[in-house]
C-alpha positions in Angstrom: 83.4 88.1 205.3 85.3 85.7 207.7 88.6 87.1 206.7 87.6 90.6 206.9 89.5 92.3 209.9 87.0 94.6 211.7 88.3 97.3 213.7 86.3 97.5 217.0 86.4 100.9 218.3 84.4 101.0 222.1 83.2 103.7 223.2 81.2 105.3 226.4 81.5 105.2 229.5 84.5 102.6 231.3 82.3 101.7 234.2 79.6 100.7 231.8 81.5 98.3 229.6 83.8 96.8 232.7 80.4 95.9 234.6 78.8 94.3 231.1 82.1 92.3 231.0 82.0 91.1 234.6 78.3 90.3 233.9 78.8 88.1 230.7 81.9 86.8 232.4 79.6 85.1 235.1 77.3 83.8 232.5 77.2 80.9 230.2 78.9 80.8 226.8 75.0 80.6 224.7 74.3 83.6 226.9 74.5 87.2 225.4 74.8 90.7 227.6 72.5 93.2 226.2 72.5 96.8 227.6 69.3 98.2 228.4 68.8 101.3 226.0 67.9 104.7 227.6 64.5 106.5 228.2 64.7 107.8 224.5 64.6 105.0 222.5 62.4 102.9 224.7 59.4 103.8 222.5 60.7 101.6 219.8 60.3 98.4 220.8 59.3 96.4 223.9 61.7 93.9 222.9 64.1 94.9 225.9 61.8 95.4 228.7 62.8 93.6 231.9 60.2 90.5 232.9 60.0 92.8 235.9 56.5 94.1 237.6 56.9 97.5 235.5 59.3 99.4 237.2 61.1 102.1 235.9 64.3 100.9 234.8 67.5 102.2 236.1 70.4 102.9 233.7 72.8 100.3 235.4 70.4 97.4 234.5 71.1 94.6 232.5 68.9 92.1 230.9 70.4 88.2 229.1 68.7 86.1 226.9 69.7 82.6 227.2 69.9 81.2 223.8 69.2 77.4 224.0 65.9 77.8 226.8 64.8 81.4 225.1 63.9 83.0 228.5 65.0 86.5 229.1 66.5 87.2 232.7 67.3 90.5 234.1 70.4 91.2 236.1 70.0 94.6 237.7 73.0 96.0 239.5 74.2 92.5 240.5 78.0 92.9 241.6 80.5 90.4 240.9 84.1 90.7 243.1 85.8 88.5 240.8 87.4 91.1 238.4 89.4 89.7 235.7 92.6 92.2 233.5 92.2 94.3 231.1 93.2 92.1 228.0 90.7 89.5 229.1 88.0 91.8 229.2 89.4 93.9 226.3 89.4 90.4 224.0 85.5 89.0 225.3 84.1 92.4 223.8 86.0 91.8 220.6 84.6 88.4 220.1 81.1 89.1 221.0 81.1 92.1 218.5 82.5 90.3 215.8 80.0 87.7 216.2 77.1 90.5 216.0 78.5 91.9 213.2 78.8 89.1 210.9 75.0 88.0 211.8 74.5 91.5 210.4 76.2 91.0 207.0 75.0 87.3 206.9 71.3 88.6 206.6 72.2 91.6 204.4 73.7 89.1 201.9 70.3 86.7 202.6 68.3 89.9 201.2 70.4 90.5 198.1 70.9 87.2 196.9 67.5 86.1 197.8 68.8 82.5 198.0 71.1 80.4 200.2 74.6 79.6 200.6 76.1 77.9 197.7 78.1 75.0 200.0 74.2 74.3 201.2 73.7 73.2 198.1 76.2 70.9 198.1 74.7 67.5 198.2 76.8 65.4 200.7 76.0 62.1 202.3 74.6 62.7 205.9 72.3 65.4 203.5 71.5 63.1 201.3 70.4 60.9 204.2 68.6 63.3 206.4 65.4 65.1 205.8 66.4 68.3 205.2 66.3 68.5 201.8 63.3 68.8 199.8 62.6 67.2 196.6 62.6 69.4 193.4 59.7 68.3 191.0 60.9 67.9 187.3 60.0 70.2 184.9 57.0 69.3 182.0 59.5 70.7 179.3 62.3 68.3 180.8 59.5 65.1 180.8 58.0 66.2 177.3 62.2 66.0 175.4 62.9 63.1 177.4 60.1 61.4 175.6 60.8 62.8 172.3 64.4 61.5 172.8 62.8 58.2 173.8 61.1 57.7 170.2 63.5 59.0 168.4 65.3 56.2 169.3 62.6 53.9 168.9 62.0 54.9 165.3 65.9 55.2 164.2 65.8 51.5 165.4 63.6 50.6 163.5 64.5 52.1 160.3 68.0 50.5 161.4 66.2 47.1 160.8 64.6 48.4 157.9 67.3 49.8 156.3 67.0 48.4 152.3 68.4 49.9 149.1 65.2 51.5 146.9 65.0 50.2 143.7 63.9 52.9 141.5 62.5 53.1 138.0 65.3 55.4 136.0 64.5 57.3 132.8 67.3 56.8 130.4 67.3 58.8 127.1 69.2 58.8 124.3 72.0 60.8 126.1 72.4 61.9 129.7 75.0 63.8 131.6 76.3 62.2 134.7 75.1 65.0 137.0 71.5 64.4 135.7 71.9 60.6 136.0 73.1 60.9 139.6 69.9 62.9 139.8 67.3 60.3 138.8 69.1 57.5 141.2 69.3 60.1 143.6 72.8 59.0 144.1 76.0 61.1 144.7 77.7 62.5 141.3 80.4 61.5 143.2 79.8 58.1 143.6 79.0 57.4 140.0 82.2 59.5 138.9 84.4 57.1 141.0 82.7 53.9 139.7 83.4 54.9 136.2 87.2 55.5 137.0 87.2 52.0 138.4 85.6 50.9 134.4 88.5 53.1 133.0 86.3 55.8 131.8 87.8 59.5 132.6 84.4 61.1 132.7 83.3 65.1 134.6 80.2 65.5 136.4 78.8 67.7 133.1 79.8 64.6 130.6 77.3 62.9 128.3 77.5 59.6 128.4 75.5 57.3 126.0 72.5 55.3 126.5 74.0 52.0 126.9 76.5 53.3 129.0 73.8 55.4 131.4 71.7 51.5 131.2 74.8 49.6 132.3 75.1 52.1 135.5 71.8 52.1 136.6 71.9 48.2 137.1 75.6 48.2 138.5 73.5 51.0 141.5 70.4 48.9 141.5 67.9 50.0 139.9 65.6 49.4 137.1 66.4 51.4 133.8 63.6 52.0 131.6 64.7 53.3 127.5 62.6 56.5 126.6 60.8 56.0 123.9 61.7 58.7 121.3 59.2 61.5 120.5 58.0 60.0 117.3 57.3 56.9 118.7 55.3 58.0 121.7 52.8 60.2 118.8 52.9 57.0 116.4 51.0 55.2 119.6 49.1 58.4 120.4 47.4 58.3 116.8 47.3 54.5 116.8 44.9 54.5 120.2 42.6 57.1 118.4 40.8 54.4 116.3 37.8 53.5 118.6 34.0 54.4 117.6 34.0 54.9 114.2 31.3 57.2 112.1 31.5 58.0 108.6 33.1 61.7 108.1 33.1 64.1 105.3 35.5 63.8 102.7 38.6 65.9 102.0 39.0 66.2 98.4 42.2 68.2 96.7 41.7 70.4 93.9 45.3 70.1 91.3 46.4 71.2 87.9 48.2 73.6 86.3 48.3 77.1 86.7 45.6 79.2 84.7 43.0 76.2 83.9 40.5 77.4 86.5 40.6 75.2 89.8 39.4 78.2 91.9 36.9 79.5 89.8 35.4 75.9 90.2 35.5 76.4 94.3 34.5 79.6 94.1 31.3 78.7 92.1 30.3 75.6 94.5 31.1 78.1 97.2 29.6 80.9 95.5 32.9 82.8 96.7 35.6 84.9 94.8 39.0 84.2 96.0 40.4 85.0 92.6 40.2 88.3 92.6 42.2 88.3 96.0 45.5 86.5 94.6 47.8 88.6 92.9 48.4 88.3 88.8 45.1 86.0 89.2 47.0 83.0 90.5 46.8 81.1 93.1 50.1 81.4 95.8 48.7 80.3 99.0 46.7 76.7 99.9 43.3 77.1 100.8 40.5 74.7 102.6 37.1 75.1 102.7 33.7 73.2 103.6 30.5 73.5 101.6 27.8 71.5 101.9 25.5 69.3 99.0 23.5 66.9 99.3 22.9 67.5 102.9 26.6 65.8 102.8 29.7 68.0 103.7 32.8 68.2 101.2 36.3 69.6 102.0 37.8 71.2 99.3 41.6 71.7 99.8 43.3 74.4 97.1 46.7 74.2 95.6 48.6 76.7 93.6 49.4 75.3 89.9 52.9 77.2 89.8 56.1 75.1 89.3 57.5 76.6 92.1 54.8 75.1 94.8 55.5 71.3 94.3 55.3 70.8 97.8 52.1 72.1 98.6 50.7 69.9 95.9 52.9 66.7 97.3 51.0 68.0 100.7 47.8 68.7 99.6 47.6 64.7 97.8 49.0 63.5 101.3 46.1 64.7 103.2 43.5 64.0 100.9 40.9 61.0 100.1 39.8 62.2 96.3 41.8 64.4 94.2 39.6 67.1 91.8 42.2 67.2 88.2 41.6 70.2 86.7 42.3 70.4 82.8 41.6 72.9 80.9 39.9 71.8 77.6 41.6 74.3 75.5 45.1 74.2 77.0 45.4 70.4 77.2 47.6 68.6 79.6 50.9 70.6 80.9 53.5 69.8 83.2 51.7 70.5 86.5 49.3 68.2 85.4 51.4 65.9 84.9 53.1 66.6 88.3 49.6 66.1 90.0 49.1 63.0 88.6 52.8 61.6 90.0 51.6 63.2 93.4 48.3 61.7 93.8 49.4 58.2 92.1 52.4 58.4 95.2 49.8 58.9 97.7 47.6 56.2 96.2 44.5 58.6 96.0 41.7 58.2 93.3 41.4 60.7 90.8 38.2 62.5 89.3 38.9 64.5 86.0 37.0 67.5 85.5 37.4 69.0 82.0 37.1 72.9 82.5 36.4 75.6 80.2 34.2 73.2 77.9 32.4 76.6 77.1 35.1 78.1 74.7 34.8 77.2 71.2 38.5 76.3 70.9 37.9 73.2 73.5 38.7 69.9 72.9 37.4 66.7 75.0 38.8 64.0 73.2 42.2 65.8 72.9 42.6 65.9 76.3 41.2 62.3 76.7 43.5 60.8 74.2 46.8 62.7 76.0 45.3 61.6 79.6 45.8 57.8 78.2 49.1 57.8 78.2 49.3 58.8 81.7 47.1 55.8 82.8 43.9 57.8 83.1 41.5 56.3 81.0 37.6 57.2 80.9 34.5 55.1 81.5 33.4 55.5 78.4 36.7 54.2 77.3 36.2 51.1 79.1 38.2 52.4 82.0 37.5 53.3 85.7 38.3 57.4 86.1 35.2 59.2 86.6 35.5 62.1 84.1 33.2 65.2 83.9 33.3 68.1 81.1 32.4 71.2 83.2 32.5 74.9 82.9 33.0 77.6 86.1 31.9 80.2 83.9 28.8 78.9 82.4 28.1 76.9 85.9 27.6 73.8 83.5 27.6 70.2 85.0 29.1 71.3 88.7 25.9 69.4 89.8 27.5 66.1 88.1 30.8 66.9 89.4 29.7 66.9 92.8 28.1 63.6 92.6 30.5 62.0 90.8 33.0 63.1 94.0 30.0 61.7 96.4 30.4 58.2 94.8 34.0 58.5 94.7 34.2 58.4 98.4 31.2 56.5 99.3 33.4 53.6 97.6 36.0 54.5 100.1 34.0 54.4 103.0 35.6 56.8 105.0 35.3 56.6 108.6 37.0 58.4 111.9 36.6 58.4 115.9 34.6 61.5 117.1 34.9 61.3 121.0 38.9 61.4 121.1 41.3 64.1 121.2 41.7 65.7 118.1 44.4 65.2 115.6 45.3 67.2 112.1 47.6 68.2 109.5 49.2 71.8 109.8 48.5 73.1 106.0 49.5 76.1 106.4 51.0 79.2 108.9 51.9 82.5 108.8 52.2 85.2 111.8 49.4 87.8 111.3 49.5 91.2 112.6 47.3 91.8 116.1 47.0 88.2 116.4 50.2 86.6 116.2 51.3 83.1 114.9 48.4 81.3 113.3 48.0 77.7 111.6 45.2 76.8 109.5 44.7 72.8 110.0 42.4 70.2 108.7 41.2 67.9 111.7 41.6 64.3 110.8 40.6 62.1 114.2 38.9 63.2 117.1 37.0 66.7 118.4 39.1 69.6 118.9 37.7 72.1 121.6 38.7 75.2 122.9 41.1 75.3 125.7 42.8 72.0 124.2 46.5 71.9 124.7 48.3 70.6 121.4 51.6 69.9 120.0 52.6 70.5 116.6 56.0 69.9 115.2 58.2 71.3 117.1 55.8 73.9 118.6 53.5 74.0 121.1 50.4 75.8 122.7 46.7 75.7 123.8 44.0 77.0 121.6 42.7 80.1 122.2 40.1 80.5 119.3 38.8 77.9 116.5 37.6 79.9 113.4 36.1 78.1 110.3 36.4 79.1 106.7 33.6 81.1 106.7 35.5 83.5 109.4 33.3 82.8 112.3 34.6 81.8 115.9 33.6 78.3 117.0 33.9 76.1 120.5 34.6 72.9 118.7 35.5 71.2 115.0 34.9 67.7 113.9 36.7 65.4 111.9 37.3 66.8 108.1 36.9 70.5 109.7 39.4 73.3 108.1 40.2 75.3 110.9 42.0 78.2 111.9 43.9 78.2 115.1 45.4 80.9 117.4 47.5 80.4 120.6 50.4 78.5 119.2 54.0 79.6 120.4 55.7 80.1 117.0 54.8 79.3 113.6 54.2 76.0 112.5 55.7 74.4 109.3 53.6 73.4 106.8 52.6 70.0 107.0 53.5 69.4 110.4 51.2 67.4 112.3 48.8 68.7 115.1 48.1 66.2 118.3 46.1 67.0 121.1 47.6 66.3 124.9 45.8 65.9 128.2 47.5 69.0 129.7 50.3 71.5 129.6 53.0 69.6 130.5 52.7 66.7 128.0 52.9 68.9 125.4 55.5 71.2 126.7 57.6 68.1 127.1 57.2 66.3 123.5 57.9 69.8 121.7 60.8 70.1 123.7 61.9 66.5 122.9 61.2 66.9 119.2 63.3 70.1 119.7 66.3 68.2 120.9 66.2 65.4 119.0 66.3 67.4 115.4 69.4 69.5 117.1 71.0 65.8 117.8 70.1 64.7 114.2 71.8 67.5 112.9 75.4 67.5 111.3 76.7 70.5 111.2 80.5 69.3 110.5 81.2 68.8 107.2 84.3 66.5 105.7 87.0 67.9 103.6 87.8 65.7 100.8 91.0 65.4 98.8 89.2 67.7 95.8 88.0 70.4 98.4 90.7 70.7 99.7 93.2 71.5 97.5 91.0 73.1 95.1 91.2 77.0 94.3 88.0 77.5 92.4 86.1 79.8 95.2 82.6 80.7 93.9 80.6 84.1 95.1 77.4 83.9 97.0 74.3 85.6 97.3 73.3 86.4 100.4 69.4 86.6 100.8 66.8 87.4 103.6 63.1 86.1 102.2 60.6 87.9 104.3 56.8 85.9 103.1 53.4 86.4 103.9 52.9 82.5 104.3 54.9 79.2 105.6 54.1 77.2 102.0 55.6 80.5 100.1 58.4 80.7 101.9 59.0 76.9 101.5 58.2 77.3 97.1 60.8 80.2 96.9 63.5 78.3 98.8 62.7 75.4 96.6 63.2 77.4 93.3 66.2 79.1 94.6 67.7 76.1 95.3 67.1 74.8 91.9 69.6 77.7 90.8 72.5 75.8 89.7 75.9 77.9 88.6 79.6 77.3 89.0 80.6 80.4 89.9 77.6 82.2 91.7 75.6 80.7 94.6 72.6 81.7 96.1 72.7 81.4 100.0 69.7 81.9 101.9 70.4 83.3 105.6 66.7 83.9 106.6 63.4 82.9 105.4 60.9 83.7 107.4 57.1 84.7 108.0 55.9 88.1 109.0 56.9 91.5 108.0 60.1 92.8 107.3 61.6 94.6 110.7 64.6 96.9 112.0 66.1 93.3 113.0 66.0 92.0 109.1 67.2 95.3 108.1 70.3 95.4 109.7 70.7 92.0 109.2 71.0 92.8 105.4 73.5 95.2 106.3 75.7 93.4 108.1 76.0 90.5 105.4 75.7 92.3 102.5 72.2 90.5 101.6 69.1 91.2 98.9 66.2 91.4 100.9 63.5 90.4 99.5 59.4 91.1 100.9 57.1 88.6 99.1 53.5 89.4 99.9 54.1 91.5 103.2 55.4 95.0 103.8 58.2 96.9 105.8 57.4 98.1 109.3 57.8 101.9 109.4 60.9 101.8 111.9 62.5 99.2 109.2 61.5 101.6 106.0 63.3 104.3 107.9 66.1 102.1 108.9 66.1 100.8 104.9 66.6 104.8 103.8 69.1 105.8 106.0 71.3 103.1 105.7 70.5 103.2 102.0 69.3 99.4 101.7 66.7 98.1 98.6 63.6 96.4 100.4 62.7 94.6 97.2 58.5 93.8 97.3 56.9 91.2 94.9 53.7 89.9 95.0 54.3 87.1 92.0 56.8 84.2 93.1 58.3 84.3 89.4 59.0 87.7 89.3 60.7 87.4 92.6 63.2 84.0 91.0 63.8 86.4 88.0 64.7 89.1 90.2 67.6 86.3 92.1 68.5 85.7 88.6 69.2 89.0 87.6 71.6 89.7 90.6 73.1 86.6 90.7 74.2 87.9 86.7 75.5 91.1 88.8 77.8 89.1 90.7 79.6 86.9 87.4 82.6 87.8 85.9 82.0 89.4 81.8 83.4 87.2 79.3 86.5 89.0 77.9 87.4 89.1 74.6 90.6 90.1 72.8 91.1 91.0 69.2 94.3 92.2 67.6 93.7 94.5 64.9 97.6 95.2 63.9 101.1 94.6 64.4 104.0 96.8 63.6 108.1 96.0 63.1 110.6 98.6 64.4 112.8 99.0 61.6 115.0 102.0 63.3 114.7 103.8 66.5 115.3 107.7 66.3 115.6 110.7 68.8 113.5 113.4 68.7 113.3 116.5 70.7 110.2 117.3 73.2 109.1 112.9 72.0 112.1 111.3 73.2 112.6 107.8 71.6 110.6 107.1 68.7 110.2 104.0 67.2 110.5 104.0 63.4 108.3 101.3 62.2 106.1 99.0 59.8 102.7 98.4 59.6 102.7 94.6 58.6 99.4 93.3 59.3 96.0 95.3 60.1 96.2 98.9 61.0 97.3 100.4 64.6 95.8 103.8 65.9 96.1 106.5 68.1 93.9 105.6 70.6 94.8 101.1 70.3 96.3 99.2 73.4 99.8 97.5 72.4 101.8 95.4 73.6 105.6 95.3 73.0 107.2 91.3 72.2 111.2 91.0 72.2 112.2 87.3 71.1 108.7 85.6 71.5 108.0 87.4 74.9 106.3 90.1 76.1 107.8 93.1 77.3 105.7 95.6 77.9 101.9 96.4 77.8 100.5 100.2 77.4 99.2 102.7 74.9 100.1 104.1 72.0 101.4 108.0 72.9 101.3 109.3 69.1 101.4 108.4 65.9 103.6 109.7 63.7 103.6 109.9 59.3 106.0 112.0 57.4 106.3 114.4 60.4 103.1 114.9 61.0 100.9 113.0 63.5 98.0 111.4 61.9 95.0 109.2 64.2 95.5 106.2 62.1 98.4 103.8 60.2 97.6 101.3 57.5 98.9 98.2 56.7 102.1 98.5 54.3 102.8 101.9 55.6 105.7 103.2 57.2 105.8 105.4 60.7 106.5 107.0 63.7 105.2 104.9 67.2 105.5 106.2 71.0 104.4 103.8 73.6 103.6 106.4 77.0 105.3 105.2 80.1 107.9 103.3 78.1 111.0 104.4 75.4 113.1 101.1 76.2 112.9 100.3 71.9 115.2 97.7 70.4 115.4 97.1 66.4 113.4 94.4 65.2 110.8 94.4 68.5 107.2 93.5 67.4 104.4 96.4 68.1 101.0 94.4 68.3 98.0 96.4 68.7 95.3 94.6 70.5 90.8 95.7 71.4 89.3 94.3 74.4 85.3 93.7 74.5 83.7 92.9 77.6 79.9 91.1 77.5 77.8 90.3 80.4 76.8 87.4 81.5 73.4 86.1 82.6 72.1 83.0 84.4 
């Protein structure tokens, strides 16, 4: 505003102004001239009223207001004679205006900015040391951060101080990648990367490295490594802590023999149940477990088929059991199940009660059957040996009374004896995945209480039990030790003879199956070594492709066993899926993308997969018998063989001349030396040992005339079609082929 020119423009009367400059002239610098206003504006303020006794003031009055004393004086028509030029005057009235209007524009500026100049502001020394300036009080935000700042640095000093390297207890399995390693130590990948470039190992962060390897890092960074135990180990200590508070249980006792000599007609009569009638061709295919009660003492009884094909639900059923039930049947004798049983149960080291079935018939023979059960080291009490043996007959119901006790003593000798109050453990014997329920495991408890809500681990499965129902079908909250059981809630289906460990919660036994699971892909070896003989051999046999749909784990596991017992150079059964449940779209078009048999034992097609089956034109093959299902593998296995060829020759001929004849072309002029050759026989043509030329005969020819067949010592006419190339003294042998199938 200082450098602004203003224009100062005066105007009025001359008189007026030259008198207010005289006035001013006369008066002190702090002094200012102010001209009285006129009548009409003298309502607005009383601020320029003379001090005078309230005259009437006159229009050539003047009033100053001496700044530094404050009292207003009045001049009124006071004439000064002293009367300076123009340009003096002119310039005073310049300066006093310029002076009133920049007091103007200084308090116009005071109202916008509503704040002070910013050079008062300025903090200078004589400022600082006078009393104008007032203190500003400090903010609470500012006090509150400068105190947050103080302890900040209070606490990073101390952790300064502090500051020691944690030692840390680090998980090592059996192999680890770096990143995951880095992890645990809570290291950078970096870091760890870099220390193994200084040992000369190229490694990336997503590299396994080995145990020892993993070990000799976690020292080098300080900490303390710890080997994981593997799966197997940790259960083996799981099962060996579940040994406390022993009570006497209730036996599990396995019924074996062969097939046909009546072991579940003998359940089904302590029971007073009739599971034959439910198995197909009245034999037994699946394993079975049930609990009766004599005595007012509980018995297990534990079912195995007697078919060849389901040795290893035998070898299961002795592994399980504390008694084994040997069914013989009195008019059959001893056959090679029965033998089998006897190897099983002798493995397992399992005492064996005899019971001698079908002692009803009159064709039965007891000391048949005792005499061929000698040379198996079985021998009877009552010939001076230790087996408990006991004639009985299902039909009849005779001696099952004495069969039971004889089992009773059998095990009180054993003195069998389990913890109730721990966590339950079993023995999967069986699984399959029914419909509306999903997978299901029927297990036998061994240790321990299993309740409702448990959370278990078996093989490589997992899950928490949903429902417990016993062998009677009913639902139940808990099963003791030697209880068959049925469980739902598993994730999959179990294998047969898995075992079945209760956890303490989820996460244990999400964790072991998932170890199990990775320590059978590590145990794996998929590679497989060519050898000198492989190699360079050319013998490349054909394979059967087969999908194996079963109603139950234990059949699925017999029919792989018998097809694997199916032994031929050239064909090869290969199974590509065996698996429970019934057959669906996905097995279908499996089968049609590898060319496969598929096979439905005990189960049935969806209807989306039947419809799939016709319109792709595929065989769903259903059985209900294992053997009929082998033969069936048999008999396309056969399909796939080459016939057995077989070559006869039934004549041979010598050219003697070769002649021309029109419409026949080139005929060869022969003798029948040995056999006879016909009009419809293959030949082949040999010139000097070798052979030229293989075909048919065209026509026979005999004195002109054609004729169907030449005998031997007789002359005649011979035209091979496709060929006329005939030389004198060429051999004409005529040759049958006879294919035969072959069978497995």
């Amino acid at each position: 505003m200082e450098n602004k020119k203003t224009k100062l423009t005066i105007s009025g009367t001359a008189k007026k102004s030259i008198k207010n400059i005289e006035i001013a002239k006369t008066q002190g610098k702090n002094s200012v001239v102010i001209e009285k206003p006129s009548n009409k504006f003298s309502r607005k303020g009383s601020f320029f009223k003379s001090s005078g006794s309230g005259a009437k003031p006159k229009s050539n009055s003047t009033s100053t207001f001496n700044k530094d004393r404050g009292i207003l004086k009045s001049s009124i028509g006071t004439k000064n004679p002293n009367f300076a030029n123009d340009f003096e005057k002119r310039k005073l009235a310049e300066q006093r205006a310029t002076k009133r209007l920049k007091g103007e524009s200084e308090g116009k500026e005071k109202k916008l900015r509503l704040g002070t100049k910013k050079r008062e502001l300025k903090l200078t020394v004589s400022r600082a040391l006078s009393d104008e300036i007032e203190a500003r009080e400090r903010s609470l935000a500012s006090v509150r951060r400068a105190r947050e700042k103080e302890n900040k640095n209070l606490i990073s000093e101390k952790d300064r101080e502090n500051l020691k390297p944690i030692k840390r207890d680090i998980n090592i399995p059996e192999a680890i990648t770096v990143r995951e390693l880095a992890n645990r130590m809570a290291e950078q990948s970096s870091n760890v990367i870099k220390h193994l470039f200084g040992m000369g190992v190229t490694v990336t962060i997503n590299q396994t490295l080995a145990a020892d390897t993993a070990e000799y890092l976690v020292k080098e960074f300080g900490h303390n490594p710890i080997r994981e135990e593997k799966a197997e180990e940790i259960i083996k200590k799981i099962k060996a802590s579940r040994t406390e508070n022993l009570k006497n249980r209730p036996p599990i006792v396995t019924v074996m023999g062969h097939v046909d000599h009546g072991k579940t007609s003998v359940l089904d009569v302590l029971r007073s149940a009739n599971v034959v009638s439910g198995e197909f061709g009245g034999i037994t295919q699946h394993i079975g477990a049930y609990q009766i009660e004599s005595q007012s003492s509980k018995l297990t009884f534990i079912d195995t088929p007697g078919h060849a094909a389901f040795t290893e639900m035998r070898s299961r059923g002795s592994k399980l059991t504390d008694v084994v039930v040997l069914v013989v049947a009195a008019d059959d004798g001893v056959k090679p199940q029965t033998v089998e049983s006897i190897k099983h149960a002798k493995a397992a080291n399992v005492p064996i009660v005899v019971a001698i079935n079908k002692c009803d018939l009159p064709d039965a023979d007891v000391k048949k059957i005792k005499n061929q059960l000698l040379e198996h080291e079985l021998i009877a009490e009552d010939l001076s040996g230790d087996t408990l043996m006991v004639e009985i007959s299902a039909k009849t119901k005779m001696n099952l009374d004495k069969l039971i006790e004889a089992i009773i003593l059998q095990c009180e000798i054993l003195d069998l004896k389990t913890d109730f109050e721990s966590k339950a453990t079993g023995i999967v014997l069986e699984s399959k995945i029914d419909t509306g329920r999903g997978p299901v495991a029927n297990i036998i408890i061994t240790t321990g209480t299993l309740k409702k809500g448990d959370f278990f681990v078996s093989g490589l499965k997992w899950g928490k039990v949903r429902a417990i129902i016993n062998d009677k079908g009913k639902n139940i909250i808990e099963a003791l030790p030697s209880t068959p059981v049925e469980i739902l809630g598993i994730n999959g289906a179990a294998k047969a003879g898995d075992d079945f460990i209760v956890l303490d919660n989820e996460k244990e036994a999400k964790t072991l199956s998932e170890n199990r699971a990775q320590e059978s892909i590590d145990g794996k070896n998929p590679l497989t070594f060519a050898t000198q003989e492989s190699a360079f051999s050319d013998k490349s046999s054909n394979e059967l492709n087969l999908i194996i749909k079963s109603d139950v784990h234990g059949s699925s596991e017999a029919i792989k066993n018998a097809i694997s017992q199916i032994n031929h150079d050239e064909v090869k059964p290969k199974i590509i899926l065996a698996d429970i449940g019934m057959v669906t779209e996905t097995d279908v078009n499996l089968a049609k993308a590898s060319n496969a048999v598929l096979i439905a034992f005990n189960v049935k097609p969806s209807k989306e997969a039947k419809r799939l089956a016709e319109n792709e034109k595929i065989k769903i093959s259903s059985y209900n018998i294992i053997y009929e299902v082998l033969d069936y593998i048999k008999k396309r296995m056969s399909g796939l063989l080459t016939p057995d060829v077989q070559e006869s020759i039934t004549g041979t001929a010598q050219i003697l001349e070769i002649f021309k004849v029109s419409g026949a072309g080139k005929v060869a002029g022969s003798k029948v030396i040995e056999g006879e050759i016909t009009s419809t026989s293959e030949v082949r043509i040999i010139r000097d040992g070798s052979i030229i030329y293989s075909g048919k005969v065209g026509t026979l020819f005999r004195e002109k005339n054609q004729v169907k067949q030449v005998s031997n010592g007789q002359e005649c006419g011979i035209t091979v079609k496709d060929y006329m190339d005939f030389q004198k003294n060429d051999t004409i042998e005529a040759f049958s082929v006879t294919s035969i199938e072959r069978s497995i």
